[in-house]
Z-matrix of the N, CA and C atoms (Angstrom, degrees):
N
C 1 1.452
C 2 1.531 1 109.21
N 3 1.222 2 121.27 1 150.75
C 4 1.280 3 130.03 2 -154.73
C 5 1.685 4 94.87 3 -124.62
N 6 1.475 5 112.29 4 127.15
C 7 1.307 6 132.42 5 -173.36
C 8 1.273 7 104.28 6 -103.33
N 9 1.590 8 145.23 7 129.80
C 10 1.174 9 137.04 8 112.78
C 11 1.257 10 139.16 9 -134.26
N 12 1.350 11 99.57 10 148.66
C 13 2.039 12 123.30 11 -156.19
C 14 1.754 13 84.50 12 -101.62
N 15 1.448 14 89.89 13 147.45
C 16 1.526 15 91.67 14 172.66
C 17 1.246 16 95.91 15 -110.03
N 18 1.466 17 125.75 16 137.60
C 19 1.527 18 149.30 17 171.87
C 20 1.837 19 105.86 18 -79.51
N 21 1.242 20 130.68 19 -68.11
C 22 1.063 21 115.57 20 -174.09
C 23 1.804 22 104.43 21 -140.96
N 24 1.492 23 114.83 22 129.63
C 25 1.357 24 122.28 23 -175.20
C 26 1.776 25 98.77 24 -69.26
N 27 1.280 26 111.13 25 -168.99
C 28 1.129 27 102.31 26 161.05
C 29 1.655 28 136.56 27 -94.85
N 30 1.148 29 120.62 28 -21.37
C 31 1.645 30 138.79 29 145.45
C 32 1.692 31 89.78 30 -25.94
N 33 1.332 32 111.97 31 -66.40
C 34 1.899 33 103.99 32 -156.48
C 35 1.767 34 94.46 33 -66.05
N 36 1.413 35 108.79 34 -41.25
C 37 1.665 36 98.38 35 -170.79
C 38 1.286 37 117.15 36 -53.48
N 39 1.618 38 111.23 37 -39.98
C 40 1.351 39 128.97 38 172.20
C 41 1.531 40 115.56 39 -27.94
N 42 2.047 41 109.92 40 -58.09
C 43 0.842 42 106.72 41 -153.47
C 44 1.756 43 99.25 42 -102.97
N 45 1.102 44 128.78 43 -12.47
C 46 1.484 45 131.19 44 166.45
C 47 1.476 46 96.29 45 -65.98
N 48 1.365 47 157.37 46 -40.29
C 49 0.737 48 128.41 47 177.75
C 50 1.970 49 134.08 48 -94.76
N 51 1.414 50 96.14 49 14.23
C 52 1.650 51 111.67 50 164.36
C 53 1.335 52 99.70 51 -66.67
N 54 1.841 53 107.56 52 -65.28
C 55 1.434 54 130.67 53 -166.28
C 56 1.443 55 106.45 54 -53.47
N 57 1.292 56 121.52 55 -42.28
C 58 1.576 57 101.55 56 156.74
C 59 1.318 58 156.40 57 -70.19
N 60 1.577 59 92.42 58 -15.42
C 61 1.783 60 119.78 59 174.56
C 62 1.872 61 92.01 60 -73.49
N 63 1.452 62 120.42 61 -43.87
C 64 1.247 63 114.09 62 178.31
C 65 1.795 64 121.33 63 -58.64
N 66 0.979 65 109.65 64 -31.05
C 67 1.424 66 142.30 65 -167.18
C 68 1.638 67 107.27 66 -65.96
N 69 1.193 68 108.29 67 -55.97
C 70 1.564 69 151.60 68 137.35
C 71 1.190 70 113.66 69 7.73
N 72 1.564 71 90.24 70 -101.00
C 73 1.646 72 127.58 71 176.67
C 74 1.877 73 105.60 72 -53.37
N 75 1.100 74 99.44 73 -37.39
C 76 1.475 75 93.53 74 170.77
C 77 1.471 76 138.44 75 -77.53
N 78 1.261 77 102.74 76 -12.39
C 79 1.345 78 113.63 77 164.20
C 80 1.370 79 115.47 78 -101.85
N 81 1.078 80 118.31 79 -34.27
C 82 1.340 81 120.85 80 172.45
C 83 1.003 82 152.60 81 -103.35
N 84 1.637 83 90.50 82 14.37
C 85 1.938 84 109.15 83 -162.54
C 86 1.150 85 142.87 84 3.34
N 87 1.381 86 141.14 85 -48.89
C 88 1.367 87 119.52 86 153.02
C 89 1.292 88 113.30 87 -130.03
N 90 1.034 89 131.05 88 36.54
C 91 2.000 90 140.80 89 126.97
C 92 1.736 91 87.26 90 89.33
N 93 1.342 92 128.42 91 5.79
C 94 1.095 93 112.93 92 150.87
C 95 1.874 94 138.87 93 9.52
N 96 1.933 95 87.44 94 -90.93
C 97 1.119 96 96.41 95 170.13
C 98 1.618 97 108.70 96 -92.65
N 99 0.953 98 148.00 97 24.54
C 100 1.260 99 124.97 98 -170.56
C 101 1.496 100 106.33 99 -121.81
N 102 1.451 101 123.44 100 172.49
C 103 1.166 102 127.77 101 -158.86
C 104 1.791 103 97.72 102 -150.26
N 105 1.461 104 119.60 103 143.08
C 106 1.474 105 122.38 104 175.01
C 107 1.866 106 105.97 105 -111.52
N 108 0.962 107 99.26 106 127.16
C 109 1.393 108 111.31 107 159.26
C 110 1.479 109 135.12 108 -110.83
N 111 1.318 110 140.90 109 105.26
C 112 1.580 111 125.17 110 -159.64
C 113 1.743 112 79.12 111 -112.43
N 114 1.419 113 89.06 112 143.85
C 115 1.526 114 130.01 113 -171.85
C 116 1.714 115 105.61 114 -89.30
N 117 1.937 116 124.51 115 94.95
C 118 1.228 117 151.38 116 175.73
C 119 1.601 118 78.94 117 -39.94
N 120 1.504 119 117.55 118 162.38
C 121 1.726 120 101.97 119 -38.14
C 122 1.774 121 116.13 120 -69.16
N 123 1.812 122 100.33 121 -44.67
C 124 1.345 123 92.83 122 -164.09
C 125 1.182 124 138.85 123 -91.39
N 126 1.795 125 111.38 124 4.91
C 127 1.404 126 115.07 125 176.02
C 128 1.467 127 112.46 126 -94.57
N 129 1.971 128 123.60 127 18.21
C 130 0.968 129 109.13 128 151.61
C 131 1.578 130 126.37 129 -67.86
N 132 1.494 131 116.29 130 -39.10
C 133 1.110 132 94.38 131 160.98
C 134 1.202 133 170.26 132 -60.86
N 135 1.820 134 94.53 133 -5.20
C 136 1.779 135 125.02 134 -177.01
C 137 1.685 136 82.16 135 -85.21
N 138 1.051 137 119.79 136 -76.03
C 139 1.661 138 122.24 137 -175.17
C 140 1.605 139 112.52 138 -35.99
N 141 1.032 140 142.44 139 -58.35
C 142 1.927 141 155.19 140 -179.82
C 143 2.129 142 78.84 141 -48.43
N 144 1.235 143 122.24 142 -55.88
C 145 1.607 144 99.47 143 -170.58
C 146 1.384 145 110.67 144 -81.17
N 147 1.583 146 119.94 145 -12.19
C 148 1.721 147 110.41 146 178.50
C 149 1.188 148 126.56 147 -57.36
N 150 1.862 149 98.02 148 -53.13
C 151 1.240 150 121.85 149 154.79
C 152 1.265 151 133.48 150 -17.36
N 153 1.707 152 110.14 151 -70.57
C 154 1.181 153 132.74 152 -159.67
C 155 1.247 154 102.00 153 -58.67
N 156 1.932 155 102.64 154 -45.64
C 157 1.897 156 106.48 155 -160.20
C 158 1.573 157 94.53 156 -84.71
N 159 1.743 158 130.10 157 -8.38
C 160 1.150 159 114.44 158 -173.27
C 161 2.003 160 94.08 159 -82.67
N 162 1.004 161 116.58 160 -33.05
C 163 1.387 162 109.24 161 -177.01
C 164 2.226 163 118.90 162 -46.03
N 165 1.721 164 77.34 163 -51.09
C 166 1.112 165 104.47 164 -169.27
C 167 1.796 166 99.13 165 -57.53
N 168 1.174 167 127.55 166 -34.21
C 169 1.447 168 128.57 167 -142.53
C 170 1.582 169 91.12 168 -99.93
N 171 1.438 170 117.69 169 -20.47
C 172 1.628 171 127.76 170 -141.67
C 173 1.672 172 93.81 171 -120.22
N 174 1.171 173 99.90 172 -26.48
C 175 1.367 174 92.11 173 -149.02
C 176 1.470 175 152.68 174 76.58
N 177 1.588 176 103.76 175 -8.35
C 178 1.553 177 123.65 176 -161.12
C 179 1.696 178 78.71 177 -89.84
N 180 1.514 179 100.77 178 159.10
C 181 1.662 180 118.31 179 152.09
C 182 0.951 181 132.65 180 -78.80
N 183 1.175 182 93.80 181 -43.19
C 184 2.391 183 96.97 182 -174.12
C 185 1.116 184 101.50 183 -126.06
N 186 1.316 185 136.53 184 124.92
C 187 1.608 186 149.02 185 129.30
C 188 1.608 187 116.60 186 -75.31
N 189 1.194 188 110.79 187 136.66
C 190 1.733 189 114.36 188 -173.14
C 191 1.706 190 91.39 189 -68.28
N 192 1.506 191 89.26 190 123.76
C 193 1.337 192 106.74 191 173.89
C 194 1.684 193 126.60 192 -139.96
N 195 0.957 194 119.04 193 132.79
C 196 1.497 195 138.71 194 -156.84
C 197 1.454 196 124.92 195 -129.96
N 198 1.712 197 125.66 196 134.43
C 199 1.428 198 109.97 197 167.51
C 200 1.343 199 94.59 198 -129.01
N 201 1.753 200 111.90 199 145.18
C 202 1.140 201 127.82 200 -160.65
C 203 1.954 202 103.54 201 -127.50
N 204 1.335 203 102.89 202 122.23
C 205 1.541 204 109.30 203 167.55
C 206 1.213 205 128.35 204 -86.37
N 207 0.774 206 159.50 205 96.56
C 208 1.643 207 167.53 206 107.94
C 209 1.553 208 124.31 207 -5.86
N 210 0.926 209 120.64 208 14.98
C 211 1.908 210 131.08 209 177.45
C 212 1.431 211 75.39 210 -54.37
N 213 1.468 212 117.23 211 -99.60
C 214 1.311 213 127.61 212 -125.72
C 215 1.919 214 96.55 213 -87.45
N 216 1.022 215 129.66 214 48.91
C 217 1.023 216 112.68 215 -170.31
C 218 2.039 217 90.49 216 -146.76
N 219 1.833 218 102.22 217 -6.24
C 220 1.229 219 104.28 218 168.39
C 221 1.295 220 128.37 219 -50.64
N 222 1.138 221 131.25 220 158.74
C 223 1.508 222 121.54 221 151.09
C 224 1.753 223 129.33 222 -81.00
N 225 1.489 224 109.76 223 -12.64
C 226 1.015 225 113.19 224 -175.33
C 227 1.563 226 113.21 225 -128.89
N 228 1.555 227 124.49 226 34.65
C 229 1.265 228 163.44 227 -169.55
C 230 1.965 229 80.98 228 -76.86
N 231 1.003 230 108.34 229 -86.14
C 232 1.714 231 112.19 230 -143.10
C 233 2.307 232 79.95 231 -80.81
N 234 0.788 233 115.35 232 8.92
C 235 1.634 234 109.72 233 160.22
C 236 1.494 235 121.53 234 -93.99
N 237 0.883 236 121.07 235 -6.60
C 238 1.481 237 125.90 236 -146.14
C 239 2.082 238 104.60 237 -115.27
N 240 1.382 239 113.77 238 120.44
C 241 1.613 240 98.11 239 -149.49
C 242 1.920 241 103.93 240 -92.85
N 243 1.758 242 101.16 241 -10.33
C 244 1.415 243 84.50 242 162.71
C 245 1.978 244 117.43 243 -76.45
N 246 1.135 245 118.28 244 -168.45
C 247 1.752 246 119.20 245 -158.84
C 248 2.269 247 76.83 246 -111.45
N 249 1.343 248 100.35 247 120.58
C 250 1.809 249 111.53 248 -170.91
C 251 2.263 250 86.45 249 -74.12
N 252 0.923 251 119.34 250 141.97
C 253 1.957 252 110.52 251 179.02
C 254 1.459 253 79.31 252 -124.04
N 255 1.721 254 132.09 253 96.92
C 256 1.203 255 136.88 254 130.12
C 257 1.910 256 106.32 255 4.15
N 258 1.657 257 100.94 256 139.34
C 259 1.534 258 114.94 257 148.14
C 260 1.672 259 120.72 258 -98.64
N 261 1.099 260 102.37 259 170.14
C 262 1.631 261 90.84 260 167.44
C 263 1.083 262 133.98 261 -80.41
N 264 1.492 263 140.50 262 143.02
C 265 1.632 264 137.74 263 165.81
C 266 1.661 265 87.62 264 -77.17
N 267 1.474 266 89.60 265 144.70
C 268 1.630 267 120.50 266 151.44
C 269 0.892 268 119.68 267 -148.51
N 270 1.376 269 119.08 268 85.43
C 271 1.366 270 141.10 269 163.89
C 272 1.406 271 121.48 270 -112.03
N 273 1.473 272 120.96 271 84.11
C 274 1.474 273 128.73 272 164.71
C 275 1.352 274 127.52 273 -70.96
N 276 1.292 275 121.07 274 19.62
C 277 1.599 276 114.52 275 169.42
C 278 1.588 277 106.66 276 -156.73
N 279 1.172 278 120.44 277 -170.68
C 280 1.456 279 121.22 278 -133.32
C 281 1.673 280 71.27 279 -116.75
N 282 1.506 281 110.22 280 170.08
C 283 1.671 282 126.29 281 167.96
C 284 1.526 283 100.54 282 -126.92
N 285 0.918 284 129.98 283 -22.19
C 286 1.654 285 119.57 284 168.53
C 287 0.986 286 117.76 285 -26.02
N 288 1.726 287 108.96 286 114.04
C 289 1.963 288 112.68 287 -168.79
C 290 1.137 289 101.70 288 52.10
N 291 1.280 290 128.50 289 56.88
C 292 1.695 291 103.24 290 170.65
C 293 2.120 292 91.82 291 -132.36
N 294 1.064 293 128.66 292 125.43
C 295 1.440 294 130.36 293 157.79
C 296 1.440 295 98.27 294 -33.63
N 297 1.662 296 119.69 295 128.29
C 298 1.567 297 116.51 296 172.65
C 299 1.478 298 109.98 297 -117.87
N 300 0.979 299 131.35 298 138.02
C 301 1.700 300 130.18 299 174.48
C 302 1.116 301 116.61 300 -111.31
N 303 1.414 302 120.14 301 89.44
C 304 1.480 303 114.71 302 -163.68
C 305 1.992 304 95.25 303 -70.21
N 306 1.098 305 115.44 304 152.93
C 307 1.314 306 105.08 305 151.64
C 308 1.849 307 122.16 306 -128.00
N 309 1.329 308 128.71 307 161.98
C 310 1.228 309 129.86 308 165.70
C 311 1.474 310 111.58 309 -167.73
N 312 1.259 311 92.83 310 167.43
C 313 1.435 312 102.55 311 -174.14
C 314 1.643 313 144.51 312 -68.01
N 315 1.262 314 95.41 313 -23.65
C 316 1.496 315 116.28 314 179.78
C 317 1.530 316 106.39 315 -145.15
N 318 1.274 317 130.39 316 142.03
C 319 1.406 318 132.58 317 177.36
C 320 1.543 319 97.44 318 -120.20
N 321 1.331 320 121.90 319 102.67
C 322 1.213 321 140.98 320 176.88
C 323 1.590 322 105.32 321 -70.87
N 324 2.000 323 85.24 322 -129.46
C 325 1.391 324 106.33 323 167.87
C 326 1.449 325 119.87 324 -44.34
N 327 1.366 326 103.83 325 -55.74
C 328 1.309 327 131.71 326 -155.90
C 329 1.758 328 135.10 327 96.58
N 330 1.948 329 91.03 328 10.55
C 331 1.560 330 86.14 329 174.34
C 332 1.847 331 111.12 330 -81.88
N 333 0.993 332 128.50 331 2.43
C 334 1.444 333 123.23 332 -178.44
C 335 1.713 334 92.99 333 -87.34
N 336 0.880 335 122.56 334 -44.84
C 337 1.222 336 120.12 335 175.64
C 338 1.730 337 121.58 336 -50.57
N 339 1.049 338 105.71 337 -29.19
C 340 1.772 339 132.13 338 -169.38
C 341 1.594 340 84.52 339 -83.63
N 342 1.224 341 109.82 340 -63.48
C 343 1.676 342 111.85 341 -167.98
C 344 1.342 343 106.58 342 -52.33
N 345 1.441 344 114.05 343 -47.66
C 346 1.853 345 106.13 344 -170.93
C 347 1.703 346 101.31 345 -77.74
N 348 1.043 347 128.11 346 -33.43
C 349 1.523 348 113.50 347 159.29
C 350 1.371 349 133.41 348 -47.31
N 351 1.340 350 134.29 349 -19.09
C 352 1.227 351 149.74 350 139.94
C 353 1.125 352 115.04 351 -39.83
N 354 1.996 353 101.31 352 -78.62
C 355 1.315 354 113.20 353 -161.90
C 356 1.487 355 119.39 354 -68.86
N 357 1.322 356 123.08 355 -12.09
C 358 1.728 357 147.46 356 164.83
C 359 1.327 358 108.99 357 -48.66
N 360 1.446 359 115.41 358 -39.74
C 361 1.472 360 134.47 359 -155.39
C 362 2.045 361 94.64 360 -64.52
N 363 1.497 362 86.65 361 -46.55
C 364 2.352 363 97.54 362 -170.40
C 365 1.892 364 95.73 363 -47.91
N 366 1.014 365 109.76 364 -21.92
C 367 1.438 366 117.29 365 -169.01
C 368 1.475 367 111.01 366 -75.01
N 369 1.638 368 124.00 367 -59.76
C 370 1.455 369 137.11 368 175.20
C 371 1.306 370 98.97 369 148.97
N 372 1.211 371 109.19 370 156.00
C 373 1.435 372 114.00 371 177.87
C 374 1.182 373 125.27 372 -75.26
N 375 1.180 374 128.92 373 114.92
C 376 1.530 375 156.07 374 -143.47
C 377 2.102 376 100.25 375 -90.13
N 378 1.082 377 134.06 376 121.28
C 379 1.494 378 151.05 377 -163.24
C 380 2.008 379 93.66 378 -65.48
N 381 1.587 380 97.75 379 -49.65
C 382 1.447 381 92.64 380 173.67
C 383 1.696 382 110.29 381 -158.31
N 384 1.128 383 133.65 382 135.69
C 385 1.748 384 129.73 383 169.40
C 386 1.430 385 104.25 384 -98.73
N 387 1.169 386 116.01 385 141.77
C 388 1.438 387 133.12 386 176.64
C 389 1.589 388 96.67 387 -132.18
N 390 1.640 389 100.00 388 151.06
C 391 1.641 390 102.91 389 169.86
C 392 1.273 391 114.77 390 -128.83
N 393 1.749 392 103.82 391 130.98
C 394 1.572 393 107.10 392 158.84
C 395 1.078 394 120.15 393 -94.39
N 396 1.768 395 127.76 394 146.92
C 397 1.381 396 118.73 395 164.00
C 398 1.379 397 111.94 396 -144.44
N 399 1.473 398 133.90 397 166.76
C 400 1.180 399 125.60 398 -156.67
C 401 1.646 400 91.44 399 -88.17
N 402 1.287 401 126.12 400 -69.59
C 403 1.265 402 127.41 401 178.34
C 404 1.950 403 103.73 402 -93.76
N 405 1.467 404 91.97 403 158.58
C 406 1.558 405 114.93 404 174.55
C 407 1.534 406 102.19 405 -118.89
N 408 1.155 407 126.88 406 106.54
C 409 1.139 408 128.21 407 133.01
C 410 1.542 409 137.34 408 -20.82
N 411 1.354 410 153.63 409 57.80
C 412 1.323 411 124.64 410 -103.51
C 413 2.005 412 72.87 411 -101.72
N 414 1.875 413 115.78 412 -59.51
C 415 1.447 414 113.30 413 -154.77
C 416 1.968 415 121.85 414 -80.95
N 417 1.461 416 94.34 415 40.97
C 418 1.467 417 96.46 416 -163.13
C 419 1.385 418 107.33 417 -141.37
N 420 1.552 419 126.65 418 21.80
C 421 1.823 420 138.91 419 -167.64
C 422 1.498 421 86.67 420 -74.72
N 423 1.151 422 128.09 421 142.98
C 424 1.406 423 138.37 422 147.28
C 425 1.585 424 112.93 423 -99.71
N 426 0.920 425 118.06 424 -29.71
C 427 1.577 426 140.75 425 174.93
C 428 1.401 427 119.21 426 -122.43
N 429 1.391 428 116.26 427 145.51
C 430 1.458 429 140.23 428 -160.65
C 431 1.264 430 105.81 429 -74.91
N 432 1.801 431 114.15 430 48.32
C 433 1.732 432 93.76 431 -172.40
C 434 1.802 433 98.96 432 -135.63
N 435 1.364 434 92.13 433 144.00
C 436 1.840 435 111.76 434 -143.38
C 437 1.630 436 85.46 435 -102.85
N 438 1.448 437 140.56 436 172.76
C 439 0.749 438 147.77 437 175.59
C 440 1.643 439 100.36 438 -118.80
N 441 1.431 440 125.98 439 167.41
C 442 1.666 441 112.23 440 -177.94
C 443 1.778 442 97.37 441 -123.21
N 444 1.594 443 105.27 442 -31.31
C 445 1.845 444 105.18 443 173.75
C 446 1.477 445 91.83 444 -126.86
N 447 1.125 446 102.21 445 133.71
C 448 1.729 447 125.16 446 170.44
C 449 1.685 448 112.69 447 -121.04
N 450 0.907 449 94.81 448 128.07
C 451 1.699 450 110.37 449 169.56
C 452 1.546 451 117.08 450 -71.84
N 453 1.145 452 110.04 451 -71.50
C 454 1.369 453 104.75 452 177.13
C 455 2.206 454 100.96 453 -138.46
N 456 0.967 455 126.02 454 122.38
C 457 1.430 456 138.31 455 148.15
C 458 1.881 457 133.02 456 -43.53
N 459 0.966 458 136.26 457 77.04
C 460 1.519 459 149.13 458 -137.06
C 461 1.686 460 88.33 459 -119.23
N 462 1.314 461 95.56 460 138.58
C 463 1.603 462 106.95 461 172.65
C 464 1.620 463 105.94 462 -123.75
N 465 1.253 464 106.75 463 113.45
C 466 1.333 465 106.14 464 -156.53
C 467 2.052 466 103.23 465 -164.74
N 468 1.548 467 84.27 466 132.66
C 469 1.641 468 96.16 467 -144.48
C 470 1.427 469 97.17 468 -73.83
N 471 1.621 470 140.72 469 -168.07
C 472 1.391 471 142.96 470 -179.37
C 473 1.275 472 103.43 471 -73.27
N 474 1.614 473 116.94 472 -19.55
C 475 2.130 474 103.96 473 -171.59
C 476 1.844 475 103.37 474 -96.99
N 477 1.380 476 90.58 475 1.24
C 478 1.772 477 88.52 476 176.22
C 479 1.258 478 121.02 477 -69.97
N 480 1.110 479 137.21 478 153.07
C 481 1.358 480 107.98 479 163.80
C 482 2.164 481 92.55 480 -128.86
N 483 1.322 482 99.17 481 172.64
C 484 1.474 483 100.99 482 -158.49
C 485 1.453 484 79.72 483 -133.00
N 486 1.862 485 112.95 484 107.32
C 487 1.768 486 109.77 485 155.04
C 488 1.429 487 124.69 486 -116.27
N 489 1.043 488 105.62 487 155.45
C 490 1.269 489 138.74 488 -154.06
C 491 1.758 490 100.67 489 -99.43
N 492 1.146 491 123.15 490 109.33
C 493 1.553 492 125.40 491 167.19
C 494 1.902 493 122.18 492 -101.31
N 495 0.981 494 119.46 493 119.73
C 496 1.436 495 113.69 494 175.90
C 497 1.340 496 103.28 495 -112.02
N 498 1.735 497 124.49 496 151.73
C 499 1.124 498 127.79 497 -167.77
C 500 1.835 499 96.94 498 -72.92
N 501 1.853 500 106.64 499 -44.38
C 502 1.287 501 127.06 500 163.84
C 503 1.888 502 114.87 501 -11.63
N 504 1.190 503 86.02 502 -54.78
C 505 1.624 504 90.63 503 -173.63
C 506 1.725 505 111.50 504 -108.17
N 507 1.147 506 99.05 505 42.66
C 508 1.918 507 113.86 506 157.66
C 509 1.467 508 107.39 507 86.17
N 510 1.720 509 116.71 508 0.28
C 511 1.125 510 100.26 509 176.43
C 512 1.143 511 111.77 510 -125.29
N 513 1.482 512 136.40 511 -129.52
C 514 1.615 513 125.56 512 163.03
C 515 1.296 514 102.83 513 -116.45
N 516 1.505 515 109.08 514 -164.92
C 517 1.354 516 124.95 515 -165.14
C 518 1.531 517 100.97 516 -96.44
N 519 1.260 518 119.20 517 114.90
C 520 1.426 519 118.83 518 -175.00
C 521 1.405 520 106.78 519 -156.00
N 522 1.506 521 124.93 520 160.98
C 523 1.696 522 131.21 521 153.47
C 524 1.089 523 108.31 522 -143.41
N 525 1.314 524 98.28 523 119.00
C 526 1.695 525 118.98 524 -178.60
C 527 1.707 526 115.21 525 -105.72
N 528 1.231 527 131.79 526 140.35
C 529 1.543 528 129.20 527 -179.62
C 530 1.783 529 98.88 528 -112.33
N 531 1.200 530 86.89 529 102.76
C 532 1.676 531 84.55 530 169.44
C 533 1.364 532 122.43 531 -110.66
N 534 1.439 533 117.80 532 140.92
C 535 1.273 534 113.07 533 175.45
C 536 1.961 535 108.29 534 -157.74
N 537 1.371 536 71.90 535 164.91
C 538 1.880 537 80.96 536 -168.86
C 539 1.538 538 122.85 537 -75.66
N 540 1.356 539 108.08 538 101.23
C 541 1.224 540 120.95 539 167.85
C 542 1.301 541 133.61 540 -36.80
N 543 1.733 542 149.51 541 152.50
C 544 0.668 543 153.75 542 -146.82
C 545 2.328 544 92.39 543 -103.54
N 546 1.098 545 113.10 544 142.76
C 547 1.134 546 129.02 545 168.16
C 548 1.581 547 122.53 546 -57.05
C-alpha cells in the first residue's frame, strides 16, 4: 500500500519561497555580482518563481539567470538501462568571479549537485557557489554537499521518495513524501 503525507501545500511554498528571496537579498544585496542557475530538469521550475518573487520584492528587471543540464556530466549516466534524453543549458554569460546560486528542488544524495559543479566549470570559474533548494533531504547525503537556503528540512529514509508538484507542469504546487506502507 502506498502512503502519501503532504509536506508542503502551496500557501506554505508560497511563503518559503518569499523567505528565501529575503534570505537572498540579504546576503547579496543587489545581485550585482551574482548569478542564478536552476539545475535541468526540475529545479528550473523552483528557480523561474525565485526570480519572479525576487523581481517583484526588488523591483529590478533582470537578474543573471541561467538553466544548467547535467545528463552527461552524471556519474551514473552510462549505468542506468533506460536511454538518459538530455535538457537544454541556457547559459549566456560567463561565471568567472561571479557569486553562483545554483538552485533545485530536492537535495538528495547530492550527486546532481556534484554534476552541476563540474558542468558550471564550461562556464568559468565562479568566485563562490552556494545552494538553494526547496526541500533537504536531511538522512540520505552520499556526498558532503550542504545546502546554504533551505525551504523546508524532511527526514526521510532511502525507500521514501520526496515529489515535487508544479502548477507549471499541469498540476499544482505541492510536496508529497510517499512511501510504501506496510501490508
Amino acid at each position: 500500500m502506498i502512503q502519501e503525507k503532504i509536506l508542503l501545500n502551496s500557501q506554505e511554498i508560497d511563503i518559503i519561497i518569499t523567505r528565501l528571496c529575503w534570505q537572498l537579498i540579504e546576503v547579496h544585496q543587489d545581485f550585482e555580482n551574482t548569478c542564478f542557475v536552476g539545475l535541468q530538469p526540475r529545479g528550473v521550475f523552483f528557480a523561474d518563481r525565485i526570480i519572479k518573487k525576487l523581481k517583484e520584492i526588488t523591483g529590478k528587471d533582470h537578474f543573471t539567470y541561467g538553466k544548467l543540464d547535467i545528463t552527461f556530466f552524471r556519474d551514473d549516466f552510462r549505468r542506468r538501462e533506460e536511454l538518459l534524453v538530455p535538457n537544454q543549458t541556457e547559459i549566456n554569460f560567463v561565471v568567472e568571479n561571479k557569486n553562483v546560486i545554483f538552485i533545485d528542488d530536492v537535495l538528495y544524495s547530492g550527486r546532481s549537485v556534484r554534476s552541476a559543479l563540474s558542468a558550471i566549470n564550461t562556464f568559468g570559474r565562479a568566485a563562490q557557489i552556494e545552494l538553494l533548494t526547496l526541500i533537504n533531504r536531511r538522512f540520505s547525503k552520499e556526498l558532503p554537499i550542504v545546502a546554504k537556503y533551505i525551504g523546508k528540512e524532511v527526514d526521510a529514509i532511502k525507500s521514501e521518495k520526496v515529489k515535487v508538484s508544479w502548477k507549471e507542469q499541469g498540476g499544482e504546487d505541492l510536496v508529497t513524501l510517499i512511501s510504501k506502507g506496510h501490508e
